[in-house]
C-alpha positions as CSV (number, residue, x, y, z in Angstrom):
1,X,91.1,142.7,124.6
2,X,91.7,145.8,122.9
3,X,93.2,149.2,123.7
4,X,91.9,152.9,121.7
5,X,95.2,155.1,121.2
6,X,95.7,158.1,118.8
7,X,92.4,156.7,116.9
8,X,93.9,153.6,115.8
9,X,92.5,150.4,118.1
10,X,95.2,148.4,119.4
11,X,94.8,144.6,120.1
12,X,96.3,142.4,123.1
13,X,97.7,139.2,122.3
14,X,95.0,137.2,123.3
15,X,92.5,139.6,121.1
16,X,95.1,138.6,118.1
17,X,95.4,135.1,118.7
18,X,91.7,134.5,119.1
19,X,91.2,136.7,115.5
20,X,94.3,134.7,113.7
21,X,93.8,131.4,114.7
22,X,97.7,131.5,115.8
23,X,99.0,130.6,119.2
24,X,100.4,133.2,121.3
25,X,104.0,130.9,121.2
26,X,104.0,131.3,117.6
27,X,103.1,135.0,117.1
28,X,106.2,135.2,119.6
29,X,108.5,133.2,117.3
30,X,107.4,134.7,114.4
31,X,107.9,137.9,115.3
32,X,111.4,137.8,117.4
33,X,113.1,135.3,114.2
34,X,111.3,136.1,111.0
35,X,110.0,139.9,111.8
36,X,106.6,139.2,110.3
37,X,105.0,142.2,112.5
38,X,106.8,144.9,115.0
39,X,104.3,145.3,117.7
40,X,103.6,148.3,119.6
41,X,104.6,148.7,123.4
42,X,102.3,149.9,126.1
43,X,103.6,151.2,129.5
44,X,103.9,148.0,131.2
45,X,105.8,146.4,128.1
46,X,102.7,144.4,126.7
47,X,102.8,144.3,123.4
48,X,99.8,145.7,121.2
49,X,98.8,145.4,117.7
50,X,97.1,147.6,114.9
51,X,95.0,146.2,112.6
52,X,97.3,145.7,109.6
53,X,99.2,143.7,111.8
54,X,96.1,141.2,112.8
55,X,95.9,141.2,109.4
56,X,99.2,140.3,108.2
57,X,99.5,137.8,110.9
58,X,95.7,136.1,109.7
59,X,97.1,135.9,106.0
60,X,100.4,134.2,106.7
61,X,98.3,131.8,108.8
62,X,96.5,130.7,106.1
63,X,99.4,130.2,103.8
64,X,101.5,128.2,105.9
65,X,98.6,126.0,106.4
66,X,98.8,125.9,102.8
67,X,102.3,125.0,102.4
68,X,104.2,128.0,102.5
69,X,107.4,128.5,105.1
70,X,107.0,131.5,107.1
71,X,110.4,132.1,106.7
72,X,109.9,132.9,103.0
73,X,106.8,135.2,103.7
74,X,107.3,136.9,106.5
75,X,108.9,140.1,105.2
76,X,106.5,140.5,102.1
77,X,104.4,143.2,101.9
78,X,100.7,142.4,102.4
79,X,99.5,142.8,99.1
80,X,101.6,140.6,98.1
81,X,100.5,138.3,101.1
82,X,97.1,138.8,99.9
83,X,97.7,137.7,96.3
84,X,99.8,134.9,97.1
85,X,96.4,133.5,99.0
86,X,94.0,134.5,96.0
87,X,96.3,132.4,93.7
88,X,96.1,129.6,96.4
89,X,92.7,129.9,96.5
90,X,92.2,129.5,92.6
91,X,93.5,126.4,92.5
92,X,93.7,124.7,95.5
93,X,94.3,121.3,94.8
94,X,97.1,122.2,91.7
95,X,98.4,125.1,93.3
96,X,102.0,125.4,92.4
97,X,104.1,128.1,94.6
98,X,105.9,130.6,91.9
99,X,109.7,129.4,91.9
100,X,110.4,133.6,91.0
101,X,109.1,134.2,94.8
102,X,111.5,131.1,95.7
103,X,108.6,130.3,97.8
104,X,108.2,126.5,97.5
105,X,106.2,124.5,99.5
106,X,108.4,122.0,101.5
107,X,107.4,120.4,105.0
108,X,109.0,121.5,108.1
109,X,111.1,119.1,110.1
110,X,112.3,119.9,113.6
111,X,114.7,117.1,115.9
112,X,115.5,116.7,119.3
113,X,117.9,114.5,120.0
114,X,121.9,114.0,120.1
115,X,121.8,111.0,118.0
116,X,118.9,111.3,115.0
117,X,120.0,114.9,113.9
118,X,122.5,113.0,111.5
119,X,120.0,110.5,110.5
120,X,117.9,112.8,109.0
121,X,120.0,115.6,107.8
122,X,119.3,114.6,104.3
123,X,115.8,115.4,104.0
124,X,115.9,116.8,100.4
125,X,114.7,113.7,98.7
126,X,111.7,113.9,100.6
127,X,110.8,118.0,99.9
128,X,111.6,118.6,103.5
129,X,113.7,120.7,105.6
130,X,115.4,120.2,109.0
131,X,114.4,124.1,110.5
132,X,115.2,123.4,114.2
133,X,117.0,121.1,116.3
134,X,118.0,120.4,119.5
135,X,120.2,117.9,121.7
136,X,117.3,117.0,124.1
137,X,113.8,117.5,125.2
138,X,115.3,119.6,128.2
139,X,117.0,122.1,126.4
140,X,114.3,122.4,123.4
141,X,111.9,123.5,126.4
142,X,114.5,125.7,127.3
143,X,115.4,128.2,125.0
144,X,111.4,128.1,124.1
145,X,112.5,129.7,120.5
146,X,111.7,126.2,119.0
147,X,110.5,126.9,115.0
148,X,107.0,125.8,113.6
149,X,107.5,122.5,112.3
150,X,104.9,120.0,109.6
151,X,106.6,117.1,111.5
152,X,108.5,116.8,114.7
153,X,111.0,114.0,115.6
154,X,112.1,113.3,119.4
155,X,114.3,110.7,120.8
156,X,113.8,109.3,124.2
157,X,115.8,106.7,126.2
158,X,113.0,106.3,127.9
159,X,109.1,107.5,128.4
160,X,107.8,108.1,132.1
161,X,104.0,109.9,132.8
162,X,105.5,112.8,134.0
163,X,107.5,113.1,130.3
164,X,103.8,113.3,128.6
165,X,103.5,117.0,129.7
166,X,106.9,118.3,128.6
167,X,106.1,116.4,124.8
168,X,102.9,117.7,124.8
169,X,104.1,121.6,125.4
170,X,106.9,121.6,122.8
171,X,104.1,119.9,120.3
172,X,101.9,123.0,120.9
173,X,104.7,125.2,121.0
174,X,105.6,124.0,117.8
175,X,102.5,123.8,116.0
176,X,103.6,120.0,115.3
177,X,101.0,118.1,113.3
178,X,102.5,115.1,113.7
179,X,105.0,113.5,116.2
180,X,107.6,110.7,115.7
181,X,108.6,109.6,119.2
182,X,111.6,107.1,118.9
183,X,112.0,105.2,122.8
184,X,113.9,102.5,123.8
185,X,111.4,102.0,127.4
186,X,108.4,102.6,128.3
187,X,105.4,100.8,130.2
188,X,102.2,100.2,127.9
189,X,100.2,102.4,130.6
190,X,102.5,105.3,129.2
191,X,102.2,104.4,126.0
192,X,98.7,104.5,126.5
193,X,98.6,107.6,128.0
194,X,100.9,109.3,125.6
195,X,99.0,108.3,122.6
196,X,95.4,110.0,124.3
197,X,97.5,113.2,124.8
198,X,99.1,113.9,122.1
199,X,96.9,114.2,118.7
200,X,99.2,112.7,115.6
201,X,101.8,110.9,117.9
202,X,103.5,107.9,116.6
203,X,105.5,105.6,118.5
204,X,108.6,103.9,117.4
205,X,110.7,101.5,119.2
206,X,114.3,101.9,119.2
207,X,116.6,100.9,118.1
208,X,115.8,101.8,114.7
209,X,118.3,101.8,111.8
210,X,118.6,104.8,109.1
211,X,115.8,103.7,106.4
212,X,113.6,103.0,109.4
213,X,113.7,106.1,110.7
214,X,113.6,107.9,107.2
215,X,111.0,106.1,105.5
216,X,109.1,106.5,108.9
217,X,109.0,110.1,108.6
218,X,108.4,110.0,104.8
219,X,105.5,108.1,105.5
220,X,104.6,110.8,107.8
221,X,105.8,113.7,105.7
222,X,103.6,112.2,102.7
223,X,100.4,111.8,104.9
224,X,100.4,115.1,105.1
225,X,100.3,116.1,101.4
226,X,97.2,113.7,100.9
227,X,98.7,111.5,99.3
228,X,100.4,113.3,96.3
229,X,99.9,112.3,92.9
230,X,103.0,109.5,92.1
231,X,103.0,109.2,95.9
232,X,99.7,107.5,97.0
233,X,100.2,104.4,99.0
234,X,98.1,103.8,101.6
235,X,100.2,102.7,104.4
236,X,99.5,100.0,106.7
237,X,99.7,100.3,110.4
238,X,102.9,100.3,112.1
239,X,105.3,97.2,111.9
240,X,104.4,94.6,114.4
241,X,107.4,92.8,116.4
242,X,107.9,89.1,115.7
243,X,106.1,86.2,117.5
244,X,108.8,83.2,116.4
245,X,112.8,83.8,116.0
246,X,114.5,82.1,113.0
247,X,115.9,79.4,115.5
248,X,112.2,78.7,116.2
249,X,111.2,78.5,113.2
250,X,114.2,76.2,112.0
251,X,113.4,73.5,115.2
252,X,109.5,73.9,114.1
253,X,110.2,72.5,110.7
254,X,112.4,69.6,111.9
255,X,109.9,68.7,115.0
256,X,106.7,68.9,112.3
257,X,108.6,66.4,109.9
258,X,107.9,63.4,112.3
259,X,104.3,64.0,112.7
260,X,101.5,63.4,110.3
261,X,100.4,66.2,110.1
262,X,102.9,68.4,107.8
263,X,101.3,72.0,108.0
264,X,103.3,73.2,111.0
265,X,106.4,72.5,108.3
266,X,105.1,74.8,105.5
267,X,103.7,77.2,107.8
268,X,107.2,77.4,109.6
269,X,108.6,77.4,105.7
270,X,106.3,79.8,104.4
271,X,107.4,82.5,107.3
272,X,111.2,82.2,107.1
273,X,110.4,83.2,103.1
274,X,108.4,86.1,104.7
275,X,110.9,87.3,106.8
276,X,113.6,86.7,104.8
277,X,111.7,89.7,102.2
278,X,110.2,91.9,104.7
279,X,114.3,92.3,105.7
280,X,115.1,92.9,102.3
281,X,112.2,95.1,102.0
282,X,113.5,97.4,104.8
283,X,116.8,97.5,103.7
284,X,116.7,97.5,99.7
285,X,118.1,100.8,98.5
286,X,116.2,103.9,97.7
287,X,116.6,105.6,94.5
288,X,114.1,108.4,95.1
289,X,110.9,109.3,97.3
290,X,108.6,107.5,95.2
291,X,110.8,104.2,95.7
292,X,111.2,104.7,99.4
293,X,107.8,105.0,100.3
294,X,107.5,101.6,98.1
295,X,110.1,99.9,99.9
296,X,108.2,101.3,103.3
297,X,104.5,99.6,102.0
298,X,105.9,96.6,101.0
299,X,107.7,96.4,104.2
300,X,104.6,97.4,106.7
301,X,102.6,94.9,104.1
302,X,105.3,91.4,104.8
303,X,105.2,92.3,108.5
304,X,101.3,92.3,108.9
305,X,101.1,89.5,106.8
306,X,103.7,87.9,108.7
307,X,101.7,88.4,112.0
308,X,98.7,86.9,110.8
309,X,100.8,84.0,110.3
310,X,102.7,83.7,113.4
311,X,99.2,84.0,114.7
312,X,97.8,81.0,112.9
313,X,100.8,79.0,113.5
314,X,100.5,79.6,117.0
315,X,97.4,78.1,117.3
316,X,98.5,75.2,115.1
317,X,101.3,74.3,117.8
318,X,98.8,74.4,120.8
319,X,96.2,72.1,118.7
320,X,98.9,69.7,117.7
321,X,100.5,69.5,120.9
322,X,104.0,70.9,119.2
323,X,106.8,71.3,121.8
324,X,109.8,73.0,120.5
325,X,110.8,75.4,123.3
């Protein structure tokens, strides 16, 4: 809807979002914490917009989709909005931000919990920044002035049907494009249903140790950028939980030894070495990004192939008859 005043046409907030592309939550934020336009009033306090503001508004959409931190754009003037997107637009796929602007395109991280906040406060090594955070999913709802964020992080003791809707509001709110939820419980219906709600959710079960949870999100982070030149791995699927414990595995080995058949034995064998390196994987020390996404393929990589042992051993025991519980 818009309004005619002094000649100049004025625009509601639903005329602006629909022409920008922007929710009306973030044309709130980014005008009450960056300043990126000073609306109008009318007489019943609604806020209206002139043109130049639609405008602005539609510019710095498109270069935060293309990297840039509205933080470091808002208070530019627009032709020098507008130029930053014609040099975007040049050179797309090799666009480099000007480091004389100190506009440099790093991923937006926000976190709710108490705990993860210190986990991830280095996020430098992965071209990131923590913008926002806050102690819980209650008060992040809350104060409603949550930033934009590339990737948001949440930590839940545990995940209940009626959570979905609060997650799925602070991912709009947001502008999320991807979700790490970390949980300790949950039923697989929730899961389920959490997963169809929220586009670019990922589910990880706690408890999760500090690579985990940072190679996680670089994993994340770096699906995002496309896979970056010196950063392309494809990542396999998330890490699936064990079938046999090393105790297991141990009594396997000695039960297998006094039947003719010996393949239980090196199958038991062959998974404690697997194991025994997708631990070391997971925990073998990063130097820089490019190692720790590494460390995280190799990692997802032992662990499927793991599973598709466990799997076959598993139906070895129950065709030999093998009783080791």
């Amino acid at each position: 809807m818009s309004e005619q005043r002094t000649d100049e046409i004025l625009y509601g907030m639903g005329a602006v979002a629909e022409r920008t592309g922007l929710s009306a939550p973030s044309i709130r934020m980014w005008e009450k914490r960056y300043g990126a336009v000073v609306p109008e009033r009318s007489e019943t306090n609604r806020r209206l917009y002139r043109s130049e503001d639609v405008e602005r508004l539609s510019v710095m959409k498109k270069l935060t989709d293309r990297g840039h931190a509205i933080s470091r754009i808002a208070n530019l003037g627009l032709d020098r909005l507008k130029a930053l997107l014609d040099e975007s637009c040049v050179d797309e796929e090799h666009a480099e931000i000007s480091a004389d602007d100190e506009l440099v395109a790093r991923r937006r991280v926000g976190i709710v919990s108490a705990g993860l906040a210190e986990m991830l406060q280095d996020m430098e090594l992965f071209e990131a920044d923590v913008v926002g955070t806050a102690e819980s999913l209650e008060l992040a709802a809350k104060d409603g002035n949550f930033p934009e964020v590339d990737l948001l992080v949440i930590e839940a003791e545990a995940l209940f049907l009626e959570t979905i809707s609060k997650l799925r509001n602070l991912v709009q709110a947001c502008g999320s494009r991807l979700t790490l939820v970390v949980y300790r419980f949950a039923s697989s219906k929730t899961v389920t249903a959490l997963a169809k709600a929220i586009e670019g959710v990922h589910l990880l079960k706690a408890p999760v140790t500090d690579i985990q949870l940072r190679r996680e999100c670089l994993v994340l982070l770096n699906s995002l950028r496309g896979g970056a030149e010196g950063m392309a791995i494809r990542q396999p699927g998330p890490v699936p939980p064990r079938l046999y414990t090393a105790d297991q595995l141990a009594r396997l080995s000695r039960i297998s030894s006094a039947v003719e058949c010996e393949c239980p034995q090196h199958m038991a064998e062959l998974l404690k070495g697997l194991t025994a390196f997708e631990k070391y994987s997971e925990e073998c020390e990063d130097r820089n990004a490019d190692d720790a996404l590494m460390h995280a393929f190799l990692h997802r990589t032992t662990a499927h192939v793991r599973r598709t042992m466990e799997e076959a051993l598993r139906h070895l025991v129950h065709s030999e008859g093998l009783k080791f519980d």
